[in-house]
C-alpha positions, 0 to 999 in steps of 0.5 A: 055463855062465851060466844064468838060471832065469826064473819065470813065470806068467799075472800082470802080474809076470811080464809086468814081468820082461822090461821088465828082463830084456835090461838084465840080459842085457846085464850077464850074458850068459847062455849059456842062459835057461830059462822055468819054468812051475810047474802047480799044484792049490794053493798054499800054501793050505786044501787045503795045509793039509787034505792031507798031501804024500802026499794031494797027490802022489796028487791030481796022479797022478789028474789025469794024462790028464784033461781038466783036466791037458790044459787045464792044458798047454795053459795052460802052453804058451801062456803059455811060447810068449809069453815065449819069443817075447818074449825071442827079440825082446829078448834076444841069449841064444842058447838059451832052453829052456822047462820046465813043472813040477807042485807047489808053486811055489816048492819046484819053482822053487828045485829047477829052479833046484839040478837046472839049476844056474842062476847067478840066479832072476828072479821077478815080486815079487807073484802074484795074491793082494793079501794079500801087499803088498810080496812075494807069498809065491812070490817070498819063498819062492824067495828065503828057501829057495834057495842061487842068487841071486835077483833079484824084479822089481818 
């Protein structure tokens, strides 16, 4: 089965993805496409570098069923439901499922894609920090660690 695993988020990148995403349904004619919204508490950031994996997955087990957690969903299902409406608008693809994961971005993008076994990553090229020029450091991880081909849409 030809699946696409499409990285996405709330920044500008993302949204340029579907300016190239029917052309690269043309090419591949995917079976199935799947929408990945990764929540996070912290990038690879200070809190990162402060908390062990331990600390951190414990910090995700306290949030669940709060407020916060809750505000979160809804922000992830928000933001699936658009591109998802806009892919069913510009896309033949006759099944895109929606995921939302928890965790560090780029790991969780590159094990969807291992668990899903996904033909190809598409990822926006930048996030929302300007440090990172000419690749955000989501998208040069995605494509430093995964064993699938990974496509980062300028």
């Amino acid at each position: 089965m030809n699946k696409i695993l499409i990285a996405v988020d709330d920044t500008k990148s993302s949204k340029e993805i579907f300016d190239k995403c029917t052309q690269i349904c043309k090419c591949m004619a995917p079976d199935e496409i799947i929408l990945l919204y990764v929540e996070k508490f912290a990038g690879r950031s200070l809190m990162d570098e402060m908390l062990g994996e331990a600390e951190l997955s414990t910090l995700a087990e306290v949030v669940e069923g709060t407020e916060f957690k809750e505000a979160m969903d809804r922000k992830a299902e928000r933001i699936l439901g658009y591109y998802k409406s806009a892919l069913e608008e510009r896309s033949p693809v006759p099944n895109i499922r929606t995921m939302v994961k928890a965790g560090i971005p780029a790991e969780e993008i590159v094990k969807t894609a291992k668990d899903e076994d996904a033909s190809m990553i598409l990822i926006g090229s930048r996030g929302k920090r300007v440090s990172n020029l000419f690749m955000g450091s989501v998208s040069r991880e995605v494509a430093n660690t995964s064993d699938r081909p990974v496509l980062i849409v300028k």
